[in-house]
C-alpha positions, 0 to 999 in steps of 0.5 A: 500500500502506497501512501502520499500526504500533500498539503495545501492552504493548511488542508492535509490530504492522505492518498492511499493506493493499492498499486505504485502511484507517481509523483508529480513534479509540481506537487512536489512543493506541497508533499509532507512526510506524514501526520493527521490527515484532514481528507483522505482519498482511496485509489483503486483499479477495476473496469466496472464503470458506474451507470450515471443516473437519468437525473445526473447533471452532464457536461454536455450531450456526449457527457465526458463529466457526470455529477451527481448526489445520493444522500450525503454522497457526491459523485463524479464520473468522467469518461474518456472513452468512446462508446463500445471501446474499452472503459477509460474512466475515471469515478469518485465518491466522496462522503465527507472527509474520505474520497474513494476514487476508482480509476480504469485498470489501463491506468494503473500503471502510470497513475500519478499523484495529480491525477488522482486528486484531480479526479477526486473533485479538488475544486468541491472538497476545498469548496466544502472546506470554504476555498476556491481556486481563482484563475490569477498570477499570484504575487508576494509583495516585499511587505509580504502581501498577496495581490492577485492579477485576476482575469480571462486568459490573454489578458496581462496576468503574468506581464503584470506579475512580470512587471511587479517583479521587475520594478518592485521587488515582488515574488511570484508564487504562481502564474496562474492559480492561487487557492484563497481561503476564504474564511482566513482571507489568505492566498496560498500556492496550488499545483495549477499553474498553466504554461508558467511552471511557477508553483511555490508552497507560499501563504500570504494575506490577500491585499487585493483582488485585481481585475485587469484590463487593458488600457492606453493609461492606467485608470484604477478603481473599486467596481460596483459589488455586482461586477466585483462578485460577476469579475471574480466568479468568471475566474473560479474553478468549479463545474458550472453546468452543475446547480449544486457546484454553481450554487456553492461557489456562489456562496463561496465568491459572495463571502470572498468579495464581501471581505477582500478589495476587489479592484479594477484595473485598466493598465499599460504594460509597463513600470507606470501600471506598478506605480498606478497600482502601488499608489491606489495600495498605499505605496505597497 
């Protein structure tokens, strides 16, 4: 029996197998070498697929990605296989703090760690746990505060976590995610990192939650509650075609942007945009 323990944003998750499992490069930086788990998720190896139910709430009409309750149980299939060909799937259930997931027997040479937590409905169990994931570069600035630079892909994320490491100092955590916990109001590194490969283990209060936008000069300001909850949740991970998935991470944004500065920007791609943005935060 294989065990692994990774930790993120203080929620430790123990993954046992029954068969070797792989490590993954960016997980790496969030593996601990053991004690009290806060979630606990089984892997095991069959080809006896689960048949969703009629009620099930599907990604689309071939249906890869299925969902759905039975009591307290959560469960999500998600097939890449097609019909009539070998079972390519993947299945958990998850019942509180323990997750069994069953993945296809083709994999069980070759399973890695981030695929078993990714099958595992990550985005639902930090969700549960009031955290989400948010599409953002995630800076650490010199006075140790989280800002955010948050918006659709293309839109100057990493140039502007580029340019606050450049100009004033700051590190950045990850190029793509940040996992906030809500509740704490802290950002913390997460294994998602997209194309920049930049995935550090760092915890840090959240200063502000940027917007971004692009501009031929630096204007920023406080939207209006409604486009600072619209803004933030278009950037959340969580299975939209799901009322349930839905209607928690709305809960989930709503706290959020009730206690951390959301703010807008639209900014140039050049040291300015630090300035503008230093200057809006207190010279931070």
């Amino acid at each position: 029996m294989q065990r692994e323990c990774y930790r993120f944003g203080g929620v430790t998750f123990a993954i046992e197998a029954d068969a070797p499992i792989e490590r993954s490069k960016m997980c790496e930086p969030f593996r601990v070498s053991g004690g009290a788990a806060d979630h606990m998720i089984r892997l095991t190896f069959s080809d006896d697929m689960p048949q969703p139910p009629a009620k099930a709430a599907r990604s689309g009409p071939v249906a890869p990605f299925c969902r759905w309750q039975v009591g307290a149980e959560r469960h999500l299939l998600e097939l890449y296989s097609a019909p009539g060909a070998p079972p390519q799937f993947t299945y958990a259930v998850t019942r509180g703090a323990h997750t069994e997931v069953t993945f296809a027997e083709r994999y069980r040479t070759g399973a890695s760690v981030r695929a078993v937590l990714e099958a595992a409905g990550l985005f639902d169990i930090f969700a549960d746990a009031g955290m989400l994931v948010l599409h953002s570069a995630y800076i650490v600035t010199p006075a140790g505060e989280a800002i955010l630079f948050s918006g659709p892909s293309g839109i100057g994320k990493s140039t502007q976590a580029a340019l606050w490491e450049r100009f004033a100092g700051a590190q950045i955590i990850n190029g793509d995610r940040a996992l906030l916990d809500i509740g704490r109001k802290t950002a913390n590194g997460i294994f998602y990192s997209g194309t920049s490969g930049i995935s550090e283990n760092v915890t840090a209060p959240v200063r502000a939650i940027v917007l971004l936008g692009q501009g031929s000069e630096n204007r920023v300001f406080v939207p209006s509650p409604q486009a600072a909850f619209a803004g933030v949740l278009s950037q959340c991970a969580y299975y939209d075609w799901d009322a349930l998935s839905a209607t928690k991470m709305t809960e989930c944004v709503a706290r959020l942007v009730s206690d951390v500065p959301v703010l807008h920007f639209d900014c140039r791609a050049d040291a300015s945009a630090v300035r503008a943005l230093q200057e809006r935060l207190g010279g931070k």
